[in-house]
Steps between C-alpha positions, in 0.01 A plus 500: 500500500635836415413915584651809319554812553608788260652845543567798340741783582694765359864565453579909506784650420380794739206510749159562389133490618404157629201345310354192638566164370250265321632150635333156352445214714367143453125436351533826299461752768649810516587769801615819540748550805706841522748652604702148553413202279365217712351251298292155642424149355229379634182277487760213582622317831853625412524874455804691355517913543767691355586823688683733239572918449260612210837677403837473506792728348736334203830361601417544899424211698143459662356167694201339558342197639314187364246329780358136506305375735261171551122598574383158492429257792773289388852489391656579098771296370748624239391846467671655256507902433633574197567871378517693177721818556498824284712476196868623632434471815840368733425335802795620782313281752249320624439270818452199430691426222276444165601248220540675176310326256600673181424788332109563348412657213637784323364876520547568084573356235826534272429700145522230257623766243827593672577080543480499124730723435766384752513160364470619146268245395147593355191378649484205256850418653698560220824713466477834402712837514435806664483774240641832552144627578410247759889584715378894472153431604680317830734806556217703521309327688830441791546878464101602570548181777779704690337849444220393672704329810656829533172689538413215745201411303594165437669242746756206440316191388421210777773207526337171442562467895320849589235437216367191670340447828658279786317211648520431888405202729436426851433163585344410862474127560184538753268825634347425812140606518495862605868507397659797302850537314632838390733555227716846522646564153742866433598540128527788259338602158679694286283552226253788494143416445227269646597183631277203564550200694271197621536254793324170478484226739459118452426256787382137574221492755507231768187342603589384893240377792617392839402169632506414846680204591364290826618221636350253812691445772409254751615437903386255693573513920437189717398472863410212733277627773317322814096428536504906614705635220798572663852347333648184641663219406469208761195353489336253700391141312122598582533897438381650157814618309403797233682618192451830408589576113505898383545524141547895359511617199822796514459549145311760248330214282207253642569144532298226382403181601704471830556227710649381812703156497572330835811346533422290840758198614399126574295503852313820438196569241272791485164496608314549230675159309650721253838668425392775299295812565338728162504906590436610095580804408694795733497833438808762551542557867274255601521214731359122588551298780427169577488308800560109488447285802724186493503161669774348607477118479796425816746729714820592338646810318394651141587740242241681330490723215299604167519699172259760354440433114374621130554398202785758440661541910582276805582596817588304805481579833757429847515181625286462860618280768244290675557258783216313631517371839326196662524372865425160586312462776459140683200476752482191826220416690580287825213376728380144643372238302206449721390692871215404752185749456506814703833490558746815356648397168841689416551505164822678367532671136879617403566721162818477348669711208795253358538750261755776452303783445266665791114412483334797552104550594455093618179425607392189694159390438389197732137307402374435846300188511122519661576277752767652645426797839626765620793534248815761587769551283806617711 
């Protein structure tokens, strides 16, 4: 995609009334701007305005400045300003540096006549010699030539480097959107007259979007706690031992289709008969807990863990220690065989722990027969 703007100023040899400028600018339109030449393409994300005198003086040097910027919402690749000075105009400098891209067209043409005659060939291209009217017509014609440059009517003709008009470029790889580049070019023109220049610009548009990236993140903490929720990890044979599983979800993204998978030793089973638990789908920032009451089938010491899954993440929690404790209690009963009626029968009951861990909250419970009177239990 490309903009352009034109200019028009004037090259004095001494100062004289300003008159504004008539500048053209992309899609035909035309403006008026005095007393410095500021000219705008427009009606395009990428916008070039070239800040210029309306007039300069011949042979001194004057400056002025080229502006790009991006309007658009999004960034420009390779914009390219490219710039057609005034015929004979020398650039002393300019920041940045612009690639010269050749010279463009020429102001005049050469008179075909006078070629002619310095080759001495005809216009049919044969050979043919000058007669002694043709080398007086040319002496007069040098003579009225210098006459004239004497009266300062006339000036020297254009070199083929003066008569055509230089071609700058700036290249900028990217323009940010809102971002603007200015060009400061100083030069001179030495020819008297009007001098015209345009500045175009060429970019590639890029077309970008943001997508936001999320990603689940699952953690999964453990616990085993007592009948009242509190943390232990000694547990009586005939005690409820609960596991308490806490999957969260530390991640942007929802997970799907989560589960819980019990990884419970020999000896110890869950409750419920099974080894895995289903929570579905967990939002960001959100936790589940489960609780999981497990049996333990004899005393002894086990490791417990388990791992949080989807079908994309696994996560496993700490290892738990649980030791599960069972005293073995022995019970005696010693009284006679056989005793006379009314007479006191002493009958003695003994409670033993041959285990090695303490029995705690042992009750005695004795089924009194209906025969038996007057029963204490000392």
């Amino acid at each position: 995609m490309s903009s352009l703007v034109c200019s028009l100023f004037k090259i004095r040899q001494k100062r004289e009334p300003v008159s504004p400028c008539i500048m053209a600018v992309s899609l035909l339109a035309f403006v008026a701007l005095a007393p410095s030449s500021r000219c705008v393409a427009q009606e395009a994300p990428v916008t070039v305005v070239r800040n210029a005198p309306q007039q300069v003086r011949a042979g001194e040097q004057f400056s002025y400045e080229i502006l790009v910027r991006n309007n658009a919402a999004f960034p420009v690749r390779e914009v390219i300003v490219n710039e057609t000075a005034p015929a004979g105009f020398q650039v002393t400098r300019a920041e940045p540096q612009p690639e010269r891209i050749g010279q463009g067209e020429r102001t005049g043409k050469p008179a075909q006549t006078g070629e002619s005659e310095r080759t001495g060939q005809s216009q049919d291209g044969q050979q043919s010699q000058p007669t002694q009217h043709s080398r007086n017509e040319r002496v007069g014609q040098q003579s009225n030539r210098e006459a004239h440059y004497q009266r300062g009517r006339m000036k020297e003709p254009q070199s083929d480097a003066s008569a055509r008009q230089a071609r700058l470029r700036w290249t900028f790889p990217i323009l940010n959107p809102g971002e603007a580049r200015v060009i400061r070019v100083q030069g001179t023109v030495r020819q008297e007259g009007a001098a015209a220049s345009c500045v175009g610009v060429d970019y590639t548009p890029a077309v970008c979007s943001q997508v936001e990236v999320v990603k689940p993140e699952l953690s999964l903490a453990s616990r085993v706690l007592d009948a009242d929720g509190n943390p232990a990890s000694r547990f009586y044979s005939c005690e409820p031992i609960v596991y308490s599983l806490n999957v969260t979800n530390q991640g942007t993204a929802q997970t799907e289709n989560a589960t819980v998978q019990l990884q419970l030793p020999q000896g110890l089973q869950a409750e419920q008969g099974s080894d895995q638990l289903t929570l579905g789908s967990i939002a960001p920032g959100r936790s589940v807990e489960r609780r999981v009451q497990l049996q333990p089938q004899q005393a002894g010491s086990y490791t417990v863990r388990a791992s949080a899954q989807t079908p994309q993440l696994t996560v496993s929690s700490e290892e738990a220690s649980i030791e599960v404790l069972e005293p073995e209690l022995a019970l005696a009963v010693d009284a006679p065989r056989q005793e006379y009626v009314d007479r006191t029968l002493d009958v003695a009951i003994r409670v033993k722990n041959a285990g090695d861990v303490t029995a705690r909250d042992v009750a005695l419970t004795i089924d009194q027969p209906s025969e038996l009177r007057n029963v204490s239990v000392s």
